[in-house]
N, C-alpha and C positions, 0 to 999 in steps of 0.2 A: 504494500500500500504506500509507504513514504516515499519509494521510487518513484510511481506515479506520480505525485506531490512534487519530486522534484524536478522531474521531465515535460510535466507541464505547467511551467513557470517561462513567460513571457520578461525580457529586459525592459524596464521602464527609464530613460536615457531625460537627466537632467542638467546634462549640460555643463558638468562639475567634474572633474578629475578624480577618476579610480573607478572600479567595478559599477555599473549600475545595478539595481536592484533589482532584485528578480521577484515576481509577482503573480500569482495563480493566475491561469486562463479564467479569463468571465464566462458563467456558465458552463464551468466543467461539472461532471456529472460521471460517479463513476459507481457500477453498480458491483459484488463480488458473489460468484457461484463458487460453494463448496460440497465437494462432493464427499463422500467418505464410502470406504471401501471393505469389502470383506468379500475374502475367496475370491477373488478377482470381479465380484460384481459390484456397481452400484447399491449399498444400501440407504441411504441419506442423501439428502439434496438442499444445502442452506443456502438461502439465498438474503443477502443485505446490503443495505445501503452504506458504501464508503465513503462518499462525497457527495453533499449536497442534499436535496430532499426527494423524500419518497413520491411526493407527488409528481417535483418536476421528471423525476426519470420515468413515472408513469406518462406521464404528459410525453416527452420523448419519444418512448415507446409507440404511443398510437400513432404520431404525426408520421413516423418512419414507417410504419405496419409493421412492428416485431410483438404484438402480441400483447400480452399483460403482465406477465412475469421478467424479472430477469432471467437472462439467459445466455449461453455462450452461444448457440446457433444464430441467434438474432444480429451479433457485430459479426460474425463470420458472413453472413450474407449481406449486410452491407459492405464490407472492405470486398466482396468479391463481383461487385456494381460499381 
């Protein structure tokens, strides 16, 4: 999760000498599927919010057509459009 946190951080440039500040994307949204496993199957499936709020990633969701739940199939079908 704080990977994410840090790779999507935008430079905000003021004009002043040294590093500029680095600053969350507006409206990032990031949802997390965990899975948990036994004998090689799927037994559990958690799904929560890591960034941002539950509604806007539902809102997201619908605009995009990935359905209602988070889910890994849903960014896999947008990054392959």
């Amino acid at each position: 999760m704080s990977l994410f946190l840090r790779v999507f951080r935008n430079p905000v440039y003021t004009g002043r000498v040294g590093r500029p500040k680095l600053v969350l994307t507006e409206g990032l949204l990031i949802g997390q599927v965990v899975k948990r496993y036994a004998r090689r199957r799927v037994r559990e499936v958690t799904r929560r919010v890591a960034h941002g709020r539950a509604k806007a990633i539902a809102a997201a969701l619908k605009r995009v057509g990935g359905g209602k739940d988070i889910n890994t199939a849903y960014i896999e079908r947008i990054n392959a459009t």
